[in-house]
Backbone and ligand atoms as CSV (ligand in chain L), in Angstrom:
chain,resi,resn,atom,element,x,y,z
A,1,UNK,N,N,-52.817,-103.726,-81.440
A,1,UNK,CA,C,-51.470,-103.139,-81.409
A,1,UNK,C,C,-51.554,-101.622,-81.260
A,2,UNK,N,N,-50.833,-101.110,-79.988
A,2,UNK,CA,C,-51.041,-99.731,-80.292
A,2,UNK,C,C,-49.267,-99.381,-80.857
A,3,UNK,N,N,-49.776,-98.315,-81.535
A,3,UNK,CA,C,-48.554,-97.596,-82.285
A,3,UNK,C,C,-47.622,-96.480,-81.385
A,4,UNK,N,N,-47.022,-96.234,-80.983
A,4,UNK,CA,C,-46.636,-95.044,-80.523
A,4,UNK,C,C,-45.430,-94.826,-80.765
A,5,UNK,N,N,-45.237,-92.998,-80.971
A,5,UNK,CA,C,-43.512,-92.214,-81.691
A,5,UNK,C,C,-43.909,-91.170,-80.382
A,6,UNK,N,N,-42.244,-91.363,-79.690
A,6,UNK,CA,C,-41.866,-90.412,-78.652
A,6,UNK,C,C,-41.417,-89.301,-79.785
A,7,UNK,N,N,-41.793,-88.380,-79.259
A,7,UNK,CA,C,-40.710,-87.177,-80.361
A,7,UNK,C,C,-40.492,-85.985,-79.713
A,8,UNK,N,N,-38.771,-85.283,-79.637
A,8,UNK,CA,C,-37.621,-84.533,-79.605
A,8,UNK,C,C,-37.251,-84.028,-80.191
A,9,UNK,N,N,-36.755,-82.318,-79.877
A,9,UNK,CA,C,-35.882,-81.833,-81.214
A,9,UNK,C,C,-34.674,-82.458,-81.488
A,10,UNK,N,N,-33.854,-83.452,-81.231
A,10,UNK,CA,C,-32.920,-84.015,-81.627
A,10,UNK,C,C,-32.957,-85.636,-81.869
A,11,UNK,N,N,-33.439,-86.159,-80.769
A,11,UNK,CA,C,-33.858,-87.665,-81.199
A,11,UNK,C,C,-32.452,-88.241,-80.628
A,12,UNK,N,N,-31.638,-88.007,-79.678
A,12,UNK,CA,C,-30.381,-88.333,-78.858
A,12,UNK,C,C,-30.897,-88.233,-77.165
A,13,UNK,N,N,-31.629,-87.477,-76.977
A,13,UNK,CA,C,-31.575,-86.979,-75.544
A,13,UNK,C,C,-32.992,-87.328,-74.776
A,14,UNK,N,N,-34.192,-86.724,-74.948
A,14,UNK,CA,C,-34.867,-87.259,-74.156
A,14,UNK,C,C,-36.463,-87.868,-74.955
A,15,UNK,N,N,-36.444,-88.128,-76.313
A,15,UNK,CA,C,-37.426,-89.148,-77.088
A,15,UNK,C,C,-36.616,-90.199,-76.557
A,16,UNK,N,N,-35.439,-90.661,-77.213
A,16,UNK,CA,C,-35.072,-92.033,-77.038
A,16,UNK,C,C,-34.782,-92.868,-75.653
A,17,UNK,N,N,-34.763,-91.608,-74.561
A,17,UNK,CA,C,-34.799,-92.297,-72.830
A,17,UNK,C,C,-36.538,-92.672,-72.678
A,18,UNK,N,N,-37.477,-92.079,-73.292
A,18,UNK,CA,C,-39.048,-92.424,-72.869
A,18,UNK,C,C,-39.398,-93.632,-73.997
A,19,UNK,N,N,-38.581,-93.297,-74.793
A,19,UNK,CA,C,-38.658,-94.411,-75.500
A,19,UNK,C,C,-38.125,-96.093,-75.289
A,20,UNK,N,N,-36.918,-95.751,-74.600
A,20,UNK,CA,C,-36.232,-97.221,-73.940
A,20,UNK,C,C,-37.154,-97.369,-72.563
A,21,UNK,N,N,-37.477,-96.099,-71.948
A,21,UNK,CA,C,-37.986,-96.545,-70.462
A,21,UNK,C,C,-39.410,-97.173,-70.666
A,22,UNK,N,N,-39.871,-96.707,-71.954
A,22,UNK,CA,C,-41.432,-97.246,-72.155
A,22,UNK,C,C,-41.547,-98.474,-72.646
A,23,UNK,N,N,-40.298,-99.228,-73.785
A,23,UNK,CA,C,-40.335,-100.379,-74.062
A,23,UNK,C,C,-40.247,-101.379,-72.505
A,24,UNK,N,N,-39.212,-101.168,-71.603
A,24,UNK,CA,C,-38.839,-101.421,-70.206
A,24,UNK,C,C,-40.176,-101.590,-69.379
A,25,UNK,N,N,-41.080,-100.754,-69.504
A,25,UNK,CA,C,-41.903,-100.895,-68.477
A,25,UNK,C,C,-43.262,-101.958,-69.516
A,26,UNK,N,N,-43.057,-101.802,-70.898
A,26,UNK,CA,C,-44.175,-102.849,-71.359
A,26,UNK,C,C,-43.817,-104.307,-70.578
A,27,UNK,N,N,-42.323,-104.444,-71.105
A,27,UNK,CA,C,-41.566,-105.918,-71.119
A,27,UNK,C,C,-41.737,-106.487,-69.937
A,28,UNK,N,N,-41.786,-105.878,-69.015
A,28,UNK,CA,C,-41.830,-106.337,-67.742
A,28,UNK,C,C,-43.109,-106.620,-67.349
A,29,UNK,N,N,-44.041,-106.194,-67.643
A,29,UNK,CA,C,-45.649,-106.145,-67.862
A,29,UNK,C,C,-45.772,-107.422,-68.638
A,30,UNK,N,N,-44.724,-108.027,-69.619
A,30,UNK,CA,C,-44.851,-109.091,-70.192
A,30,UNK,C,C,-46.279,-108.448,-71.862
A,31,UNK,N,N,-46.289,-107.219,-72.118
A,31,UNK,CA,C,-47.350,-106.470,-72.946
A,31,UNK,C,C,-46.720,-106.228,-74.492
A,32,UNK,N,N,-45.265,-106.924,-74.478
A,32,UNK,CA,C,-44.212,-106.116,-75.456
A,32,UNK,C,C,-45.497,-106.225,-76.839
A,33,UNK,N,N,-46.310,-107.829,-77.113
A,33,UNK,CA,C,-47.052,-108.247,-78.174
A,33,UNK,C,C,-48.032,-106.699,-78.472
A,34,UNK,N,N,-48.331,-106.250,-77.618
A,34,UNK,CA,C,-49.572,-105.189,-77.809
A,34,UNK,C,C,-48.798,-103.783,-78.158
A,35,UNK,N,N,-47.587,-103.900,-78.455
A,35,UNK,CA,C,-47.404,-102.583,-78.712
A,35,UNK,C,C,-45.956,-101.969,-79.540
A,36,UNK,N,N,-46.392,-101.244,-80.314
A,36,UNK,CA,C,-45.320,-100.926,-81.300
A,36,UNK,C,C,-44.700,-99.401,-80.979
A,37,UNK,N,N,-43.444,-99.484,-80.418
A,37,UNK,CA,C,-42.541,-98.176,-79.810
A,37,UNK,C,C,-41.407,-97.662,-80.457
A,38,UNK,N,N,-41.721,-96.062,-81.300
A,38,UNK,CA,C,-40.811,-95.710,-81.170
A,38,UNK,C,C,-40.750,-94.400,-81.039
A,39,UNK,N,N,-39.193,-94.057,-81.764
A,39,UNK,CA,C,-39.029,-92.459,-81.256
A,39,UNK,C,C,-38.126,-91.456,-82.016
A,40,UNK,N,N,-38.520,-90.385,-82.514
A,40,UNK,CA,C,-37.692,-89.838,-83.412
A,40,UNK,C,C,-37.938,-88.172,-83.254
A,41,UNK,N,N,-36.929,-87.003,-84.201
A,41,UNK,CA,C,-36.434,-85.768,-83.871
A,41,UNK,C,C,-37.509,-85.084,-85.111
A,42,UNK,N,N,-37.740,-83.546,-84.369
A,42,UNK,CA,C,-38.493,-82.618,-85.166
A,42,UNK,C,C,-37.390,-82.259,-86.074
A,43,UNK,N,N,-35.902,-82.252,-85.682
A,43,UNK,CA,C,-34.915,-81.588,-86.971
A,43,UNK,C,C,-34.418,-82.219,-87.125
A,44,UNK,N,N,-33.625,-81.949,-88.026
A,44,UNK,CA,C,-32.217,-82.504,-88.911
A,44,UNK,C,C,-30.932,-82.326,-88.220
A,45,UNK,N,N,-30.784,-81.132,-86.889
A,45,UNK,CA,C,-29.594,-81.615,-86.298
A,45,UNK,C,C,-28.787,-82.715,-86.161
A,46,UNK,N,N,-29.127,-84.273,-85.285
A,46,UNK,CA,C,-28.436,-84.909,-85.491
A,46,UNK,C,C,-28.809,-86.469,-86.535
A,47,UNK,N,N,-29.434,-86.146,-87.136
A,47,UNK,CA,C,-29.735,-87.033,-87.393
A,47,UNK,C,C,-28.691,-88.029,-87.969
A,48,UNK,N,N,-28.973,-89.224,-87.697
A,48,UNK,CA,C,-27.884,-90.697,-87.627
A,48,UNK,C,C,-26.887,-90.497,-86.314
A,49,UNK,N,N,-27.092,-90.189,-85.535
A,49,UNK,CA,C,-26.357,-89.572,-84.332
A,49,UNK,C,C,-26.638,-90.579,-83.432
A,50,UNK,N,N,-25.709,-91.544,-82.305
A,50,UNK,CA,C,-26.345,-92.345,-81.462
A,50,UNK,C,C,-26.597,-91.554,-80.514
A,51,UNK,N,N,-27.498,-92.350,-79.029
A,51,UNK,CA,C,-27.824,-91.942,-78.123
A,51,UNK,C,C,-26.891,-90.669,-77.380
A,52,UNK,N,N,-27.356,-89.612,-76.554
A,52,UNK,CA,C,-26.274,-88.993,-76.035
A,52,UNK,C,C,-25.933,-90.087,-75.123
A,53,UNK,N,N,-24.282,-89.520,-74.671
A,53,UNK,CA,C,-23.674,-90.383,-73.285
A,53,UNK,C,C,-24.363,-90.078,-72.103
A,54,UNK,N,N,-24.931,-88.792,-71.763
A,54,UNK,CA,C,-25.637,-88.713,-70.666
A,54,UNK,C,C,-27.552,-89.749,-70.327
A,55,UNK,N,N,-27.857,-89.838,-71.596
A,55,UNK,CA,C,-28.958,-90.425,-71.638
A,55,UNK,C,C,-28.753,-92.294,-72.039
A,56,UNK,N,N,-27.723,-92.546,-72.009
A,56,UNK,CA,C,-27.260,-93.478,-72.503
A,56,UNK,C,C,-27.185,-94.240,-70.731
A,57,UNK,N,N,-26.241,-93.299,-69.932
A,57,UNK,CA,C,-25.262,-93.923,-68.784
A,57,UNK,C,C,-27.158,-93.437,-67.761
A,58,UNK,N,N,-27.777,-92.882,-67.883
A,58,UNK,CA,C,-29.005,-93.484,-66.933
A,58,UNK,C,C,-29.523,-94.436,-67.266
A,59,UNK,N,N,-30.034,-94.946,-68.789
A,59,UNK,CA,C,-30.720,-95.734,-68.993
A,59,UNK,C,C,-30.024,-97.133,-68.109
A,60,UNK,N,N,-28.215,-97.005,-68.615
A,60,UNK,CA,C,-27.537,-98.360,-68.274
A,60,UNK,C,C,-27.521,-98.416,-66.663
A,61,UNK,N,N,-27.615,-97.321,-65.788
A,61,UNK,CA,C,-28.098,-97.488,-64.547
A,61,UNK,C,C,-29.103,-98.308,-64.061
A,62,UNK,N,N,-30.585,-97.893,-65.079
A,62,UNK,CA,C,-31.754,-98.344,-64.967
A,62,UNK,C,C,-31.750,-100.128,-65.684
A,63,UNK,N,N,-30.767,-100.320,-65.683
A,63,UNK,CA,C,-30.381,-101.745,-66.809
A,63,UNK,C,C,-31.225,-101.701,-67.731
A,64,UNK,N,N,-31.251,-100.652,-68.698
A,64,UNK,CA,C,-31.941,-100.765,-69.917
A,64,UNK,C,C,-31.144,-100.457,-71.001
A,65,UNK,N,N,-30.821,-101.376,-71.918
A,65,UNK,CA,C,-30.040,-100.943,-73.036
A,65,UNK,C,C,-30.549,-100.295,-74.555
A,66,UNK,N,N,-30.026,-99.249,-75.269
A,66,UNK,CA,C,-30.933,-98.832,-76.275
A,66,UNK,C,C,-30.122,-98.907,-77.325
A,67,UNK,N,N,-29.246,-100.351,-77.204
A,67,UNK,CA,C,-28.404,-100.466,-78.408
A,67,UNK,C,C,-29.027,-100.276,-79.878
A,68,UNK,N,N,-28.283,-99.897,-80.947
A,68,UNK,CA,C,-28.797,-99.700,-82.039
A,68,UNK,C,C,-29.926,-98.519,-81.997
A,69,UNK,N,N,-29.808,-98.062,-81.426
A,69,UNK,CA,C,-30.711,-96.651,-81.669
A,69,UNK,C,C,-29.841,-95.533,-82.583
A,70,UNK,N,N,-30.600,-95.093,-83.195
A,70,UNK,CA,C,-29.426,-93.975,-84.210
A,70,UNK,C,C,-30.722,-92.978,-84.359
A,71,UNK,N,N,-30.029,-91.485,-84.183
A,71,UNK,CA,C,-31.878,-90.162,-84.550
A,71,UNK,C,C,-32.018,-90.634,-86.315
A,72,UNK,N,N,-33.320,-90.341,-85.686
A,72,UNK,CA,C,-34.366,-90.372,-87.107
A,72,UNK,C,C,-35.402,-88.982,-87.086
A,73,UNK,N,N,-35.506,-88.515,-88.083
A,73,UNK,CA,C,-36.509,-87.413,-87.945
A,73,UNK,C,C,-37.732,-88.088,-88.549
A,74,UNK,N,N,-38.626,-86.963,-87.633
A,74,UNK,CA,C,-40.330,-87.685,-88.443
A,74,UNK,C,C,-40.689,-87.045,-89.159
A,75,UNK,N,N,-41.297,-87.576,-89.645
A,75,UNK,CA,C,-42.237,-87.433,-91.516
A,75,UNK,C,C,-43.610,-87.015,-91.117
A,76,UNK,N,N,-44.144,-86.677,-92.037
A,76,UNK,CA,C,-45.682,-86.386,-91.976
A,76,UNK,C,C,-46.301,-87.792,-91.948
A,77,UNK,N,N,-45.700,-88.834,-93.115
A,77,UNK,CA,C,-46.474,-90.058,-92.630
A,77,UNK,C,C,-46.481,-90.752,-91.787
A,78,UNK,N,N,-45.822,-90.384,-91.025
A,78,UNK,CA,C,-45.756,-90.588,-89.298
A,78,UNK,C,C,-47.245,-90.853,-88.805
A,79,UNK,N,N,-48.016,-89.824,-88.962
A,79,UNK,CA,C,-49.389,-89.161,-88.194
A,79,UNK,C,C,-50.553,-90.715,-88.639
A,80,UNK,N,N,-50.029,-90.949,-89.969
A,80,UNK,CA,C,-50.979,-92.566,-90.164
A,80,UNK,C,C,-50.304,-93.814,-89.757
A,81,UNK,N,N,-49.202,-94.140,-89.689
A,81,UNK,CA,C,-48.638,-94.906,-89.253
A,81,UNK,C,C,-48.583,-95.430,-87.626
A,82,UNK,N,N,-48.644,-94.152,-86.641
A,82,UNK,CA,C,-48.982,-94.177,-85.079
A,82,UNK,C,C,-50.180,-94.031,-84.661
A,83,UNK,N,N,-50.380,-94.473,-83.679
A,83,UNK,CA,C,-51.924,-93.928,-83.024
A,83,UNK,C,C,-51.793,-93.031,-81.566
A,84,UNK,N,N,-50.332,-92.676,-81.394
A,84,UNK,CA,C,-49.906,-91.616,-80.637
A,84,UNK,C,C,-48.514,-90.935,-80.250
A,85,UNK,N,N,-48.228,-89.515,-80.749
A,85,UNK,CA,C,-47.216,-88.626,-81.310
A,85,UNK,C,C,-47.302,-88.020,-79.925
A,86,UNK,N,N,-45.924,-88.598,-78.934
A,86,UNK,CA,C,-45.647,-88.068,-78.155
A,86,UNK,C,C,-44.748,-87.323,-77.583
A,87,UNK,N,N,-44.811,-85.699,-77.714
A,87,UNK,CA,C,-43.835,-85.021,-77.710
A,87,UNK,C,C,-43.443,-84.846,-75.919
A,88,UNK,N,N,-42.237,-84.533,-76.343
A,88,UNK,CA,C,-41.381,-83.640,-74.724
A,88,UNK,C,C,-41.761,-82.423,-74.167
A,89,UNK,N,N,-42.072,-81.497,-75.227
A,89,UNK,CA,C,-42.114,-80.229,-73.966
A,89,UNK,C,C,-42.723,-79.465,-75.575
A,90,UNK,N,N,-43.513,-77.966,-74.814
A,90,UNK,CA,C,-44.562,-77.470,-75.940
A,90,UNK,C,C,-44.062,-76.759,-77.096
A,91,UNK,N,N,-42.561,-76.775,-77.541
A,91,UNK,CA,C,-41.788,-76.258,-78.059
A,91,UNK,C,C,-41.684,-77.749,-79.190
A,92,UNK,N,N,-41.929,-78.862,-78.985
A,92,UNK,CA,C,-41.779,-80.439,-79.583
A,92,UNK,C,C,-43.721,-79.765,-80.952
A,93,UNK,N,N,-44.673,-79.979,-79.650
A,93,UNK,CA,C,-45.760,-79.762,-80.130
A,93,UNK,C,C,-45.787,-79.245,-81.067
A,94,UNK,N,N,-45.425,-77.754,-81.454
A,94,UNK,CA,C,-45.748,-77.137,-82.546
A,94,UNK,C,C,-45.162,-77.631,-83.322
A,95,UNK,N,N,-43.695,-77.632,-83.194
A,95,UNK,CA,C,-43.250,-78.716,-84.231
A,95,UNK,C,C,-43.383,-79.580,-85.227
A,96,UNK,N,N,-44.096,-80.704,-83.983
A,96,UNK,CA,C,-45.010,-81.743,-84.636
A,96,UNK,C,C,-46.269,-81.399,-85.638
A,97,UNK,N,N,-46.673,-80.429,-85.225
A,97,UNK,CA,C,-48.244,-79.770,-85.916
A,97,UNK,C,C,-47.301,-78.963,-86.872
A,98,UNK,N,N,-46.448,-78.405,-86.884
A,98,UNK,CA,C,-45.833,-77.852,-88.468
A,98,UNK,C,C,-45.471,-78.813,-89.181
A,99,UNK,N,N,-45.104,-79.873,-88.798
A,99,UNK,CA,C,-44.904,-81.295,-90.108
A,99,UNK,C,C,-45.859,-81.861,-90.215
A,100,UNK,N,N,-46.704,-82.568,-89.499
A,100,UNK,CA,C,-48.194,-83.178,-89.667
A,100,UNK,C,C,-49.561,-82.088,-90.525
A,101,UNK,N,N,-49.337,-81.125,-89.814
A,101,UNK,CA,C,-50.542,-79.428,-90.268
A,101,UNK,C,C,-51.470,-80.078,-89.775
A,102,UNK,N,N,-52.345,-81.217,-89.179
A,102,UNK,CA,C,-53.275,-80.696,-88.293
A,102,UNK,C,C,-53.656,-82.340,-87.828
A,103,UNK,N,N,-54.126,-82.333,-87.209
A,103,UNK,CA,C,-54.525,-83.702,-85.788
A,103,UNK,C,C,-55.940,-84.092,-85.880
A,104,UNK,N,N,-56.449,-84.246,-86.991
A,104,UNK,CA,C,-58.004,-84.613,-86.673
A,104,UNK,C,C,-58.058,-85.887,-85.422
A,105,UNK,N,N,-57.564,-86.439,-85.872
A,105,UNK,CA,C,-57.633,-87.710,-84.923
A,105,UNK,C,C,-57.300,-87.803,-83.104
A,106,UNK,N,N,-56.542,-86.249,-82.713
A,106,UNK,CA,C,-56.141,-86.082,-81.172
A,106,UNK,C,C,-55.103,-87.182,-81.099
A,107,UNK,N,N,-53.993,-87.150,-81.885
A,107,UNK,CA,C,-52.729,-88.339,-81.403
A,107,UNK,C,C,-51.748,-87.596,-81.148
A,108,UNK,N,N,-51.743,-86.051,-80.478
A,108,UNK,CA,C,-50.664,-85.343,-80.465
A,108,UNK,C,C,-50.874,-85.285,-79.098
A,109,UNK,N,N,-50.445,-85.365,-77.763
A,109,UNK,CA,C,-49.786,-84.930,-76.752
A,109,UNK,C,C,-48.508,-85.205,-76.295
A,110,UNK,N,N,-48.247,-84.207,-75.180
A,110,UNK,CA,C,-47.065,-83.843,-74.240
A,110,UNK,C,C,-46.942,-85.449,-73.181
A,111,UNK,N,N,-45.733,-85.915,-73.166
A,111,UNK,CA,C,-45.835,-86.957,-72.239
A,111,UNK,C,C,-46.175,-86.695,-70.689
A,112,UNK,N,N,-45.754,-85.745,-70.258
A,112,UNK,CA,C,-46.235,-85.490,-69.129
A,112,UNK,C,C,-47.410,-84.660,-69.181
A,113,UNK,N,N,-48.663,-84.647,-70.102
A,113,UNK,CA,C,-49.854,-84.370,-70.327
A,113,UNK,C,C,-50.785,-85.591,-69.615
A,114,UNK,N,N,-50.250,-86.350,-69.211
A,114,UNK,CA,C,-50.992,-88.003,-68.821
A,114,UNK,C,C,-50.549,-87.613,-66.809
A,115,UNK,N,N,-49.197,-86.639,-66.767
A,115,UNK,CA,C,-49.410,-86.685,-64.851
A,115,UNK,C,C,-50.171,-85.829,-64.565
A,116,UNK,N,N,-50.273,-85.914,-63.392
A,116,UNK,CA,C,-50.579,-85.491,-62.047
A,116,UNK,C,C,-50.516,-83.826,-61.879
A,117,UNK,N,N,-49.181,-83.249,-62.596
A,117,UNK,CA,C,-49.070,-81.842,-63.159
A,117,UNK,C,C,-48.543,-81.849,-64.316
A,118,UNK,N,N,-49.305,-81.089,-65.087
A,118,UNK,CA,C,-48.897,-81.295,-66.890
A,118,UNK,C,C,-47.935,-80.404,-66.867
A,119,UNK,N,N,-46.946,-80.709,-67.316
A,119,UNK,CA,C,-45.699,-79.507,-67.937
A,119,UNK,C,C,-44.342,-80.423,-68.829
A,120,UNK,N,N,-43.639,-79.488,-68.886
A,120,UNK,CA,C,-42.819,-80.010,-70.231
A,120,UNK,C,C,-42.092,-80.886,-69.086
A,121,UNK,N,N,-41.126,-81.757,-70.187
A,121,UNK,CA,C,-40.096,-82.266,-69.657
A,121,UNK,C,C,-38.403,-81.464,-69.733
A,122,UNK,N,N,-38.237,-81.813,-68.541
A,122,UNK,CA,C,-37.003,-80.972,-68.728
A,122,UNK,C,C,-36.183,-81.413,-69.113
A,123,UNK,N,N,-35.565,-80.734,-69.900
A,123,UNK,CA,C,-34.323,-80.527,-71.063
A,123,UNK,C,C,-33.068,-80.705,-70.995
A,124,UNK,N,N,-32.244,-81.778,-70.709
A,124,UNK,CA,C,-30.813,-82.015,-70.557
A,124,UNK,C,C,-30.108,-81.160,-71.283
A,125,UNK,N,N,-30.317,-81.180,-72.720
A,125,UNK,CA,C,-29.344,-80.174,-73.343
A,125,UNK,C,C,-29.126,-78.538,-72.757
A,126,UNK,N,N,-29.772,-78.312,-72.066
A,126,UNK,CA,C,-29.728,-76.865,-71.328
A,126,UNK,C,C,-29.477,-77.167,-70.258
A,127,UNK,N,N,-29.861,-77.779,-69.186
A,127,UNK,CA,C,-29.493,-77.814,-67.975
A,127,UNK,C,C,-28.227,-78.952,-67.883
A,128,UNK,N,N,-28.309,-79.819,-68.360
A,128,UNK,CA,C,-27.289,-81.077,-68.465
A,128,UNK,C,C,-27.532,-81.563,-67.189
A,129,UNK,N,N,-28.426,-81.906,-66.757
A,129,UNK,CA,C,-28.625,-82.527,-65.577
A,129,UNK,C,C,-29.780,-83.993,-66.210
A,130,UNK,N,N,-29.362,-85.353,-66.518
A,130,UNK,CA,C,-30.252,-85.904,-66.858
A,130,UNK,C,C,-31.196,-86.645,-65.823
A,131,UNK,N,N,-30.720,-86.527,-64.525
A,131,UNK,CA,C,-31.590,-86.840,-63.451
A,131,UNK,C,C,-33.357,-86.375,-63.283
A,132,UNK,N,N,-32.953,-85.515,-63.807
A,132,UNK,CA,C,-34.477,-84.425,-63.118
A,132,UNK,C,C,-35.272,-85.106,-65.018
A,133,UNK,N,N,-34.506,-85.480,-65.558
A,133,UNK,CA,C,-35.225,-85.880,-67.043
A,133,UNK,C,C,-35.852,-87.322,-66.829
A,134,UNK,N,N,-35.001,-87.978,-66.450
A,134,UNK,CA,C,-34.772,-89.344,-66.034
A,134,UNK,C,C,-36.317,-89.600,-64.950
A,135,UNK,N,N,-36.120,-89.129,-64.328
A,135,UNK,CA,C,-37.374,-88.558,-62.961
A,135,UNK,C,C,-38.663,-88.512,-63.811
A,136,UNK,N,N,-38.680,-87.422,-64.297
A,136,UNK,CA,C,-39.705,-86.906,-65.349
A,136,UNK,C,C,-40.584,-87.786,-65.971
A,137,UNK,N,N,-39.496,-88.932,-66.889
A,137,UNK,CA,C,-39.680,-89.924,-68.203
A,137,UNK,C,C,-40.405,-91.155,-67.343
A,138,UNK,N,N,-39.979,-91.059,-66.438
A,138,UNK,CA,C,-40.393,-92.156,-65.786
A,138,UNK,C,C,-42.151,-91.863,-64.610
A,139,UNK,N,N,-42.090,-90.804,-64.410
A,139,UNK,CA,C,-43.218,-90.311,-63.873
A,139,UNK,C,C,-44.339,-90.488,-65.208
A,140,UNK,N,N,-44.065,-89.778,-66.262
A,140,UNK,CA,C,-44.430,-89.440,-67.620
A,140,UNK,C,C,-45.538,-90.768,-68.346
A,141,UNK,N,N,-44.293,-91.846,-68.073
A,141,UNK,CA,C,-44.169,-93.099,-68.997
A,141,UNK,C,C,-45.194,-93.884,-67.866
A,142,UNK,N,N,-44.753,-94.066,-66.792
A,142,UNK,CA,C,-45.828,-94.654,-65.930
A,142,UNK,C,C,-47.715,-94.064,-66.020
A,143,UNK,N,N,-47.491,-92.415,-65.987
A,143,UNK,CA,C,-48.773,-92.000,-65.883
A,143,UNK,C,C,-49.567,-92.569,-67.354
A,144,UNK,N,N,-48.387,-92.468,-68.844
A,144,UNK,CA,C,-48.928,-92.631,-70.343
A,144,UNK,C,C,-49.982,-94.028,-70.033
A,145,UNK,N,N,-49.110,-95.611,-69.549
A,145,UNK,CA,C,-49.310,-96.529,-69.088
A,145,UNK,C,C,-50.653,-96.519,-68.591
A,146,UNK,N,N,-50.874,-95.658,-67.550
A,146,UNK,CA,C,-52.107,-95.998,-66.866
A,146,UNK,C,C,-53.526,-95.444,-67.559
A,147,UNK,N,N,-53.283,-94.091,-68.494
A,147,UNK,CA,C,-54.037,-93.889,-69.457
A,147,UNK,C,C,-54.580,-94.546,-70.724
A,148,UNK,N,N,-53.424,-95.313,-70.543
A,148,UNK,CA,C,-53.602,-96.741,-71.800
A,148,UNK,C,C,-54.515,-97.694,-71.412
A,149,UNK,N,N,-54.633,-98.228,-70.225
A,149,UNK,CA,C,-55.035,-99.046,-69.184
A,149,UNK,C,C,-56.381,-98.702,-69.457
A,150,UNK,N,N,-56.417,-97.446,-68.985
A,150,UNK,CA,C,-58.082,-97.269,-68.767
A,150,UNK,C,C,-59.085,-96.819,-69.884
A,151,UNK,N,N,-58.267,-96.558,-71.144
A,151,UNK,CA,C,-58.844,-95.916,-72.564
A,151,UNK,C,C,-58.558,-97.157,-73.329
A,152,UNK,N,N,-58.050,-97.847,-73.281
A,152,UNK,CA,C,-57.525,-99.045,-75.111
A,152,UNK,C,C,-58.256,-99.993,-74.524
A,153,UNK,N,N,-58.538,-100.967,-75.442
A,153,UNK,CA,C,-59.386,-102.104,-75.583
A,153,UNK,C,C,-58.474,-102.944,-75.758
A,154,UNK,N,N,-57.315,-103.185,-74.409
A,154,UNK,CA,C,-56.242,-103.712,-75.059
A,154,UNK,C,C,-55.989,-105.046,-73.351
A,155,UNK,N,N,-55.419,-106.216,-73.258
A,155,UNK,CA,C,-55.899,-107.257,-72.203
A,155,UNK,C,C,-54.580,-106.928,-71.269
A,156,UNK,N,N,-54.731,-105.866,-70.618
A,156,UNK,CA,C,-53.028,-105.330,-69.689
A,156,UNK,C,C,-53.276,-106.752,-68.578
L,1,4NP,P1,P,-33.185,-83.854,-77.440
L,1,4NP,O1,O,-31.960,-82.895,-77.048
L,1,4NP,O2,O,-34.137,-82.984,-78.267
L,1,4NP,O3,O,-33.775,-84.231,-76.121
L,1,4NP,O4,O,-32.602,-84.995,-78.212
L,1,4NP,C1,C,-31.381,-82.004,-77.946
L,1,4NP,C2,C,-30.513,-82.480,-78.913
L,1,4NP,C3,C,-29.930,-81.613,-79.806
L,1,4NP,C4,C,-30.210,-80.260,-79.724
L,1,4NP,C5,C,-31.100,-79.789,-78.757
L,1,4NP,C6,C,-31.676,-80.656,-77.873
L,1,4NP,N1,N,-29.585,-79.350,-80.623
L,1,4NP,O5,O,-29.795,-78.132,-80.492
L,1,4NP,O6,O,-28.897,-79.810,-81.564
């Protein structure tokens, strides 16, 4: 079983789209048994807050539903519980390493640390464009996938 927490400063906007798009791309893989997904916020902004509407109305484009999702912030016991803390953009990172304080184990990267060009994901709440996020999560989530593939001892 691998473990994995998408994580966001809010836990509405773009953890919980890599998080629905990553359950989406196990299920279909027919892999859901091998893997435990989720996703939660570096703050207390919204927490108990459902999905935003903008990250909500791509997913339902993509026919993926993320009913019952509500933000959750993460804990330090997070860091034993997952076997990989995957933040959005390098502003998530430190974050994460100020609640955890330190990574012996290497379960902290950037989701788009797994493409083709490493850089953050871009940020709906500033630009409000969830397309270019949407794009991103899915480039992101595919590349995470194929790193899984070729590192876990796991029967894809
Ligand atoms: P998210 O988006 O981190 O992708 O969920 C944001 C949500 C809330 C805030 C910023 C970004 N905020 O400042 O409250």
């Amino acid at each position: 079983m691998i473990k994995i927490l998408f994580v966001c400063l809010g836990n509405i906007c773009r953890s919980p789209m890599a998080e629905f798009v990553f359950k989406d791309m196990v299920r279909k893989r027919g892999l859901e048994d091998q893997f435990y997904i989720a996703s939660a916020a570096t703050s207390t902004e919204e927490i108990g807050n459902p999905v935003h509407p903008g990250t909500r109305r791509k997913l339902r484009e993509a026919g993926i539903s993320c009913e019952g999702k509500y933000a959750v912030q993460m804990k330090k016991s997070d860091y034993d519980r997952y076997d990989y803390l995957i933040g959005m953009d390098e502003w998530n990172r430190r974050s994460i390493m100020r609640i955890i304080k330190k990574d012996p184990e290497s379960k902290v990267f950037l989701l788009l640390d797994f493409a083709k060009s490493p850089r953050d994901i871009a940020d709906p709440w500033y630009t409000g464009n969830f397309e270019v996020t949407y794009a991103d999560i899915v480039e992101g989530c595919q590349a995470f996938l194929d790193y899984l593939k070729s590192r876990e001892k796991v029967d894809f």
